[in-house]
C-alpha positions as CSV (number, residue, x, y, z in Angstrom):
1,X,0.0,0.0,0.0
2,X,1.2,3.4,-0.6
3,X,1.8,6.5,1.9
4,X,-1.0,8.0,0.2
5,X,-3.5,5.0,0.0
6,X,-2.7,4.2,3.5
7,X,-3.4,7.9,4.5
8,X,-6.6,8.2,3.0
9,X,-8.0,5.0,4.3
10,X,-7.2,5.7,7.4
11,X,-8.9,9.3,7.7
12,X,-12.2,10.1,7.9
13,X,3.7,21.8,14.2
14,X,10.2,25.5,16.2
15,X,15.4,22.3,19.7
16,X,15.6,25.8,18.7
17,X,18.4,26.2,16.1
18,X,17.2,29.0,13.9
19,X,14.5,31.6,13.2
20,X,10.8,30.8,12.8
21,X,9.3,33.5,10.7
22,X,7.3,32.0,7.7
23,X,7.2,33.6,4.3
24,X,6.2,37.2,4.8
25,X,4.7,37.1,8.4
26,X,6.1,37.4,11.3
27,X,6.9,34.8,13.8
28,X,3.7,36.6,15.2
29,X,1.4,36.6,12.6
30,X,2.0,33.2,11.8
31,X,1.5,31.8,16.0
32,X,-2.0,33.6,15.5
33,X,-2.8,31.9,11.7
34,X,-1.8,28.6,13.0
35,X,-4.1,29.3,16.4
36,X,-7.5,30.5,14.1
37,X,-6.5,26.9,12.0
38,X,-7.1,24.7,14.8
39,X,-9.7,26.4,16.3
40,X,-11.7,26.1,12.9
41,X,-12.2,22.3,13.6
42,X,-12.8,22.6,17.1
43,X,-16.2,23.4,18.9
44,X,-14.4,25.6,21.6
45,X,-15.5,29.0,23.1
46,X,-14.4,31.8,20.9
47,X,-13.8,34.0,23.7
48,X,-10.8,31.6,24.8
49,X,-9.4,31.8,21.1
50,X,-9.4,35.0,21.4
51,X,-7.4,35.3,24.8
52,X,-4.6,32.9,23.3
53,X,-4.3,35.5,20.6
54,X,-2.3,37.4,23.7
55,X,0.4,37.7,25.8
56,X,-0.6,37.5,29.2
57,X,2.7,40.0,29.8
58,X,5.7,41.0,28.0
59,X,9.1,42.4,30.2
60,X,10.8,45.1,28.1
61,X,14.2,45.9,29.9
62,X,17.7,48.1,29.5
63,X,20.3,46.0,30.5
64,X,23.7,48.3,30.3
65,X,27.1,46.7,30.6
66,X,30.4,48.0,30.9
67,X,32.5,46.6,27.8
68,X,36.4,45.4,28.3
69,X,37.5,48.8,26.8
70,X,35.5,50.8,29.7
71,X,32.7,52.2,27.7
72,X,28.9,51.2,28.7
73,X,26.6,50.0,26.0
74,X,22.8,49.4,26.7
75,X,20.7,46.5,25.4
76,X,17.4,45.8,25.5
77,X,16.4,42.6,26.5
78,X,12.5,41.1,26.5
79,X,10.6,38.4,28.4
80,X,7.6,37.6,27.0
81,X,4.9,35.6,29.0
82,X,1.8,34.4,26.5
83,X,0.2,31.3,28.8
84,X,0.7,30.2,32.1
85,X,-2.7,28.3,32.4
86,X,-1.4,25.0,32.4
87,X,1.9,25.8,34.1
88,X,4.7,27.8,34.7
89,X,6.0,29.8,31.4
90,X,8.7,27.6,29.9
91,X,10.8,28.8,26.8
92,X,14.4,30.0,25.8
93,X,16.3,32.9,25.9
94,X,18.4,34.1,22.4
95,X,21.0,36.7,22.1
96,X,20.2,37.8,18.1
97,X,20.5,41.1,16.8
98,X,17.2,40.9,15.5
99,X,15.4,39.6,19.1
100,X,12.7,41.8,18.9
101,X,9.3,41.9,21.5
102,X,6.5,40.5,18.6
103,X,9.3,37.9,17.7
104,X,9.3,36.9,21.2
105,X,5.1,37.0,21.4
106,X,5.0,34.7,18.4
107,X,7.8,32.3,19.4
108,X,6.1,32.1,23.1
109,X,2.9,31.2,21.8
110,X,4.5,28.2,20.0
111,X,6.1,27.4,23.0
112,X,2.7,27.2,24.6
113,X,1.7,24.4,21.6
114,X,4.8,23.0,22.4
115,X,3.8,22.4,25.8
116,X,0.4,21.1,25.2
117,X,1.0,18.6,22.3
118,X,3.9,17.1,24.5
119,X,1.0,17.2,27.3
120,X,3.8,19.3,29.9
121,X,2.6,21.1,32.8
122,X,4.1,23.9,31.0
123,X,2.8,27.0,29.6
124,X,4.7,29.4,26.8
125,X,7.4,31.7,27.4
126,X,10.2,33.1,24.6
127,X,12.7,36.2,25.8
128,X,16.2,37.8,24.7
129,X,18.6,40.2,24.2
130,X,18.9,42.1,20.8
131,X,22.8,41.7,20.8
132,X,25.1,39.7,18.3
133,X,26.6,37.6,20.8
134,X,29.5,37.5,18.5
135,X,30.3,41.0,19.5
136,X,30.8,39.9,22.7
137,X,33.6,38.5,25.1
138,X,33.2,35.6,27.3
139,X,33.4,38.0,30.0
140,X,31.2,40.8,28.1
141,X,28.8,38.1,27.8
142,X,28.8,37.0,31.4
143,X,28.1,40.5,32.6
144,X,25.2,40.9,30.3
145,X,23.7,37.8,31.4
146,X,24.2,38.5,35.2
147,X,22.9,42.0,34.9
148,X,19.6,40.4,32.3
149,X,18.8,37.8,35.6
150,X,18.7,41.1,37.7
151,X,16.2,43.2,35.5
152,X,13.9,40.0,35.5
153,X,14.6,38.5,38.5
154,X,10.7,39.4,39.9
155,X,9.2,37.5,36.3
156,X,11.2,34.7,36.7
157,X,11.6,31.6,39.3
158,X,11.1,27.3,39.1
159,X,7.4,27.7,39.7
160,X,6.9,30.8,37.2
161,X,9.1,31.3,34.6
162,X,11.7,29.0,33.3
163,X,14.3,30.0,30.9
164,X,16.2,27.5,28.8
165,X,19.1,27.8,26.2
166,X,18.4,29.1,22.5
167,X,19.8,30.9,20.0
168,X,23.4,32.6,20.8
169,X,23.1,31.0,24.1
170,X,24.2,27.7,25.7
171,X,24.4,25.7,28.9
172,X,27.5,28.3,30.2
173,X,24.9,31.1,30.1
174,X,21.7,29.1,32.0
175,X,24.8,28.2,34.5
176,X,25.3,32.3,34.5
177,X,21.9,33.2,35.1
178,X,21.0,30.5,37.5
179,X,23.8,31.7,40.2
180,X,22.7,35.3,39.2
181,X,19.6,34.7,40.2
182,X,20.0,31.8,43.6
183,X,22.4,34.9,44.8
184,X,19.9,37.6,44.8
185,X,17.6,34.9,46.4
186,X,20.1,33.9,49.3
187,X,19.6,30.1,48.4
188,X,20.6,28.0,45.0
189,X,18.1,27.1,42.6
190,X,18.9,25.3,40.2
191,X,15.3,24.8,38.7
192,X,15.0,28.5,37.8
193,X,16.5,27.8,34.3
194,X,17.0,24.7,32.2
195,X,19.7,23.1,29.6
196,X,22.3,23.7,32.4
197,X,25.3,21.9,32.5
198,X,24.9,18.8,34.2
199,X,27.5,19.7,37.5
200,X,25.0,22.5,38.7
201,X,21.4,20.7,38.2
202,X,21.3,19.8,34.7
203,X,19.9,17.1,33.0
204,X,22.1,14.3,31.4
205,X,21.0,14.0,27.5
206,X,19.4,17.4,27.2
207,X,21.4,18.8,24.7
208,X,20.8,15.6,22.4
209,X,16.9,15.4,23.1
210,X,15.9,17.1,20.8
211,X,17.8,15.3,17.3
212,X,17.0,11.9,19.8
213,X,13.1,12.8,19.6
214,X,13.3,13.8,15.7
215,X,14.7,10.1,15.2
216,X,12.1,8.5,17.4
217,X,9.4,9.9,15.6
218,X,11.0,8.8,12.2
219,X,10.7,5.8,13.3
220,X,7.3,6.2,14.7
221,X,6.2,7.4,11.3
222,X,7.6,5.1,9.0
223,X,5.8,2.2,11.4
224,X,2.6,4.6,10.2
225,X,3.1,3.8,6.7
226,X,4.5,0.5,6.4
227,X,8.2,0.9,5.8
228,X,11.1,-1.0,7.5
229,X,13.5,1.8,8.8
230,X,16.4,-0.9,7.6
231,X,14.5,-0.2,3.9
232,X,14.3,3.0,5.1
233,X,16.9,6.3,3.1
234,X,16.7,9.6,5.0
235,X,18.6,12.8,4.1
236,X,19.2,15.1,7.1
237,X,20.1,19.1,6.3
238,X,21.9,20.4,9.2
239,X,24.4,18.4,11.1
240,X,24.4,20.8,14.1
241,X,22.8,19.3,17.3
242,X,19.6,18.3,16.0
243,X,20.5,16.7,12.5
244,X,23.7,15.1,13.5
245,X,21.8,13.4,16.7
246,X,18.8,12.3,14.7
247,X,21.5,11.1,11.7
248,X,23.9,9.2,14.0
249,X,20.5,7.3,16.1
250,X,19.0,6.7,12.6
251,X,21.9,5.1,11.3
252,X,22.7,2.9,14.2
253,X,18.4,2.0,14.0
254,X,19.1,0.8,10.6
255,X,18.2,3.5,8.3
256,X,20.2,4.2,5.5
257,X,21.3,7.6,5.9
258,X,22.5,9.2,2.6
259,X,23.3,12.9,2.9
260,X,23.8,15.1,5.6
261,X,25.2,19.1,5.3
262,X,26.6,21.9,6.8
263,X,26.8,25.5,5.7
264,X,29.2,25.1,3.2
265,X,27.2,21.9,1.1
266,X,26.4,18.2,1.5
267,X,28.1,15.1,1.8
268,X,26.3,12.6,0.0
269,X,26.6,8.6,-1.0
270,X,23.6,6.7,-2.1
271,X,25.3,3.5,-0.8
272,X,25.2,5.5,3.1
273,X,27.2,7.7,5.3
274,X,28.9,6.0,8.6
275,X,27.5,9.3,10.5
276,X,29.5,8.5,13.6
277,X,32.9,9.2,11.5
278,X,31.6,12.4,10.4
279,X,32.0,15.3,13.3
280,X,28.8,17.0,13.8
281,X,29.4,21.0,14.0
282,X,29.5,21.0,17.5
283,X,32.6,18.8,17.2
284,X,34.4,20.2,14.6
285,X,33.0,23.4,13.0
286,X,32.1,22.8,8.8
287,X,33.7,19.9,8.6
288,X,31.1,17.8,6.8
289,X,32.3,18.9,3.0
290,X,35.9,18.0,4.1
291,X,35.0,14.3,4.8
292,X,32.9,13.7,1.8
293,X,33.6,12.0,-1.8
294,X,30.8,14.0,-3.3
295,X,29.5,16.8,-2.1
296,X,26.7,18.7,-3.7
297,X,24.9,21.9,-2.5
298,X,22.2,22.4,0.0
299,X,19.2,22.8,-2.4
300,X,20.1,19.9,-3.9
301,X,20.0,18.2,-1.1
302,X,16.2,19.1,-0.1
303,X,15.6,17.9,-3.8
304,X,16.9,14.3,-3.2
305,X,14.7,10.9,-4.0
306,X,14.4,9.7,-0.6
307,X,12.0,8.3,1.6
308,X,12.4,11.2,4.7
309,X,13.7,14.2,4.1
310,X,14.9,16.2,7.5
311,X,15.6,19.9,7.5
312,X,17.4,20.5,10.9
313,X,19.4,23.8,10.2
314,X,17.5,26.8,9.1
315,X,13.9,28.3,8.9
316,X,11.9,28.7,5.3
317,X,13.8,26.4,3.2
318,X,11.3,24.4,1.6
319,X,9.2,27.3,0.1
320,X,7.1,28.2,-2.7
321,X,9.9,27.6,-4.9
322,X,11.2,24.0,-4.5
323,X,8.1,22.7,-3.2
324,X,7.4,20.6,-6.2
325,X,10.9,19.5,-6.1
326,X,10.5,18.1,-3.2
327,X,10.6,14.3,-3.9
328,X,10.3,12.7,-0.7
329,X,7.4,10.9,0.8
330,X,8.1,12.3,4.4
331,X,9.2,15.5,6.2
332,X,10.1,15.5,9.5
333,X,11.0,18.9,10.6
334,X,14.0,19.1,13.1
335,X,14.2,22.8,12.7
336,X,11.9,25.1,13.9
337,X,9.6,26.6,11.0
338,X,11.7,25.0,8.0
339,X,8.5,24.9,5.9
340,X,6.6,28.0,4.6
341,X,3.0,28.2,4.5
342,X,2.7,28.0,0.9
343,X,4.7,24.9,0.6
344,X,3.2,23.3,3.2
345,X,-0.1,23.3,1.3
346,X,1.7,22.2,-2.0
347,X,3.1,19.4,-0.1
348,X,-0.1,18.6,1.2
349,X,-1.8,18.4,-2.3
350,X,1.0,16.1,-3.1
351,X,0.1,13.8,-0.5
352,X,3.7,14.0,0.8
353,X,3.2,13.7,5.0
354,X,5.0,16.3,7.0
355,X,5.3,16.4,10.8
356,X,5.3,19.0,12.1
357,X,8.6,20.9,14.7
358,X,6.3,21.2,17.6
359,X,6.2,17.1,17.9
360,X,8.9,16.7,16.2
361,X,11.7,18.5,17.8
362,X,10.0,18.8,21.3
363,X,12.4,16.4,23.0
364,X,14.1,19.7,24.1
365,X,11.3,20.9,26.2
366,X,10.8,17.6,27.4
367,X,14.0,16.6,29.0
368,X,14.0,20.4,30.1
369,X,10.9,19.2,32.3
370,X,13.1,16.1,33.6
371,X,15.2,18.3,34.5
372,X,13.3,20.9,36.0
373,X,12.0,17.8,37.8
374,X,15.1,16.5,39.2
375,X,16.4,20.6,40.3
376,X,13.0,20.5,42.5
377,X,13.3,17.1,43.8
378,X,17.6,17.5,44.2
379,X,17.5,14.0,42.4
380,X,19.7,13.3,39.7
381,X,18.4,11.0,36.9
382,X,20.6,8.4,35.1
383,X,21.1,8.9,31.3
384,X,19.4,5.6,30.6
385,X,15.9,6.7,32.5
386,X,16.1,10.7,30.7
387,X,15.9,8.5,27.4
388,X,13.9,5.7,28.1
389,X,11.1,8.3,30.0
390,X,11.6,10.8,26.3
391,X,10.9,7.5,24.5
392,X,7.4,6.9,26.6
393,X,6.6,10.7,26.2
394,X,6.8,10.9,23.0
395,X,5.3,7.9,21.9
396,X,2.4,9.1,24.3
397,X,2.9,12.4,21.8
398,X,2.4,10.8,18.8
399,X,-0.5,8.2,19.8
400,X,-2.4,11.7,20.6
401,X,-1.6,13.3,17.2
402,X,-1.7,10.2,15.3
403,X,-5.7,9.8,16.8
404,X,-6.8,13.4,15.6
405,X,-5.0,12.6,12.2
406,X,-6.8,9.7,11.8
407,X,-10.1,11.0,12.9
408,X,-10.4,14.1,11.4
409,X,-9.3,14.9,7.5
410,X,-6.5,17.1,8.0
411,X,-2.8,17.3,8.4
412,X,-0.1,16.2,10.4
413,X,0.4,19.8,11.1
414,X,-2.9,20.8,11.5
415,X,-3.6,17.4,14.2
416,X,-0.4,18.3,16.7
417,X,-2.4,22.1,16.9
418,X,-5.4,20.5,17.4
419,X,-4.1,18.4,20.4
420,X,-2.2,21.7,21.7
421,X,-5.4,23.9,21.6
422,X,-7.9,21.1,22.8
423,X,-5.8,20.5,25.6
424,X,-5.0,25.0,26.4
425,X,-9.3,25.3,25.8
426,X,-10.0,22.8,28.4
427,X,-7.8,24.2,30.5
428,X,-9.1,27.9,30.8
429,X,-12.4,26.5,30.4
430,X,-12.0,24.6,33.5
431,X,-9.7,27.4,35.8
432,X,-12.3,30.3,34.0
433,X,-11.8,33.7,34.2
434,X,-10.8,35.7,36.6
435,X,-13.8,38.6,37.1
C-alpha cells in the first residue's frame, strides 16, 4: 500500500536552532494563523481563542554593561509571557540582533503548543537580548547575562518562569543566570533555568533530546506507513545538534542515511554515510564537506529521492519555490519553522506527509521538564531513565496526534495544533476567568 493510500484510508507543528518567521509574516502573525487553523475544527468558546491570541505579559528591559574597553553600551532585552494556564511559562532565551518583542510573542505562543502537544505542565514563554553575541567576550557576555537575571529577577523563578538555552546561548549562560539569580535569592536554585550543564542541576542528555526525539518519531512514522526503517533512506540538512543526533540514532536504528550538510554543502553517497565518523558542528565546525567523496549543495539536497527528508538547520527552506521538487514521501522537521506556508499546502496536495517541529523536535522541552523535575526534587536521573522516559513521552505524543489525524481529515500539522489547543481550551475552560 502506498503513503498516500494508507493515508486516506485511514482518515475520515520550532530544539531551537534557527529563526521561525514564515514567508512574509512574522513569527507573530504566523503563531496567530496557526491558532485561528485549529480552532476552525474545534467546537471551543471563541472567547478563549481570542485570549490565546495574547500575551498575558511581555518584560521590556535596558540592560547596560560596561564593555572590556571601559565604555557602557545598553541592550534591550525582553521576556515575553503568553500562557501560564497550564503551568509555569517555559521557553528559551536568544541573544540575536534581530530579538525583537512581537518575535518573542510569536515564538512564546509556540512554545505554549509545544507544551500542550507534548501534554507538559508547562505554559509558553520566549525572551532575549537584541545583541550579536558574537560582539561579545566571554566576559562581556557573562556581565550581560548577570545583569539580564537582575532586571527579570521578579518574572522569573522554578514555579513561574523557566528559561532555557536558544539561539546565541548555551548551557554556560543558564549556568550564569541561574547563580545570578539563587544569589539575589540567598539560596541555590537550580530549577529556575533549564539546559544547564549537568554539574549544577542539569539534565544528562538534554542537549541531544531534541535530534533523539526527531529520530524517534522517524521511526514512529515510517511504522505509520509500512516501511522498514532498515528499507528506510533519510537525508538530514543540518548536522548541528539536532540533525547530526537524529543522523547518528537513525543510522545505528538501521536506516540508511544518505546525505547530511553543513553551511558550506552536502556530503552525500547513495550507498550511506557512517555518521559517527563524520564530526557533527559541535565537534568540529564545517567539517562535513571536508569528509565527503561527493558533495553537492544544500538545495540539492532538499531535492533528493528519498523516503524522509529532515531539514534541521535553518527556517523557510522548503518554500514556494522548491516545493514541487521536493521528492520525498516524508518531512520530519527538526528545525523550527523550515516549511513556509505555501509549501506546506503544496506538499499537502502532493500527498507527501509532514510532521510537524512542535512534535517533532519537542524532545528539548521535554527533558527540560526532567530536568526541572530533578532541580525541584535535588535527584539526579541516570542517562538511561532521561531517554527511556523521552521515548514513553513521546510515543504518548504521537498516539495523541496520530488519533486526531486519523479522525479528522486534515494534516499532520494541522492534528499536533489541534491536540495543543484542545488541551489549552480545556484548561481555561476549567480554571475560568478571573472577574
Amino acid at each position: 500500500m502506498t503513503m498516500a493510500s494508507k493515508a486516506d484510508t485511514t482518515r475520515d507543528e520550532s530544539g531551537d536552532e534557527a529563526e521561525s518567521s514564515i514567508e512574509s509574516e512574522s513569527a507573530l502573525e504566523t503563531a496567530r494563523r496557526q491558532l485561528y487553523q485549529a480552532a476552525d475544527h474545534l467546537d471551543i468558546d471563541p472567547n478563549v481563542v481570542e485570549r490565546l491570541k495574547h500575551p498575558k505579559k511581555v518584560h521590556e528591559v535596558t540592560i547596560p554593561i560596561e564593555r572590556d574597553d571601559g565604555t557602557v553600551e545598553v541592550f534591550t532585552g525582553y521576556r515575553a509571557q503568553h500562557d501560564s494556564v497550564r503551568g509555569p511559562y517555559k521557553g528559551g532565551l536568544r541573544y540575536h540582533p534581530h530579538v525583537t518583542r512581537d518575535e518573542c510573542v510569536g515564538l512564546g505562543m509556540w512554545m505554549t503548543w509545544k507544551c500542550a502537544v507534548m501534554d507538559l505542565p508547562f505554559g509558553g514563554a520566549k525572551g532575549g537580548i537584541a545583541v550579536n553575541p558574537k560582539d561579545l567576550s566571554s566576559d562581556e557576555k557573562e556581565r550581560l547575562t548577570r545583569r539580564f537575571a537582575q532586571e527579570l529577577r521578579d518574572a522569573i523563578g522554578p514555579n513561574q518562569d523557566i528559561p532555557a538555552p536558544d539561539m546565541g546561548t548555551d548551557p554556560q549562560t543558564m549556568a550564569w543566570l541561574m547563580d545570578a539569580y539563587s544569589m539575589q535569592e540567598g539560596e541555590t536554585t537550580p530549577g529556575v533555568v533549564t539546559g544547564k550543564p549537568p554539574i549544577v542541576g542539569g539534565s544528562k542528555g538534554r542537549e541531544e533530546a531534541p535530534g533523539r526525539s526527531v529520530a524517534i518519531i522517524t521511526q514512529l512514522v515510517c511504522e505509520y506507513y509500512d516501511r522498514e526503517l532498515t528499507d528506510t533512506t533519510v537525508a538530514v540538512q543540518g548536522y548541528g545538534s539536532v540533525g547530526a543526533n537524529a543522523a547518528r540514532l537513525l543510522d545505528e536504528w538501521g536506516a540508511t542515511v544518505v546525505a547530511i550538510s553543513d553551511v558550506n554543502g552536502a556530503m552525500y553517497d547513495p550507498e550511506g554515510i557512517d555518521t559517527a565518523s563524520v564530526p557533527s558542528h559541535d565537534e568540529e565546525p564545517e567539517a562535513v564537506t571536508t569528509y565527503a567523496d561527493t558533495v553537492i549543495s544544500n538545495d540539492e539536497l532538499l531535492t533528493l529521492d528519498v523516503d524522509v527528508l529532515i531539514p534541521a538547520a535553518l527556517g523557510n527552506v522548503i518554500t514556494e519555490e522548491n516545493a514541487e521538487a521536493i521528492a520525498t514521501d516524508i518531512v520530519v522537521e527538526g528545525a523550527n519553522g523550515p516549511t513556509t506556508s505555501t509549501a506546506d499546502s503544496i506538499l499537502a496536495e502532493r500527498d507527501i506527509a509532514v510532521i510537524p517541529d512542535i512534535l517533532a523536535n519537542a524532545g528539548g522541552v521535554t527533558v527540560s521538564y526532567f530536568e526541572w523535575l530533578q532541580d525541584i526534587n535535588r535527584r539526579s536521573w541516570s542517562l538511561e531513565r532521561v531517554n527511556d522516559e523521552l521515548e514513553t513521552e513521546m510515543q504518548a505524543a504521537w498516539q495523541a496526534v496520530q488519533t486526531e489525524f486519523e479522525h479528522r481529515d486534515v494534516t499532520w500539522r494541522d492534528a499536533a495544533y489541534i491536540v495543543a489547543l484542545t488541551r489549552i481550551a480545556e484548561a481555561h475552560e476549567a480554571r475560568g476567568l478571573w472577574p
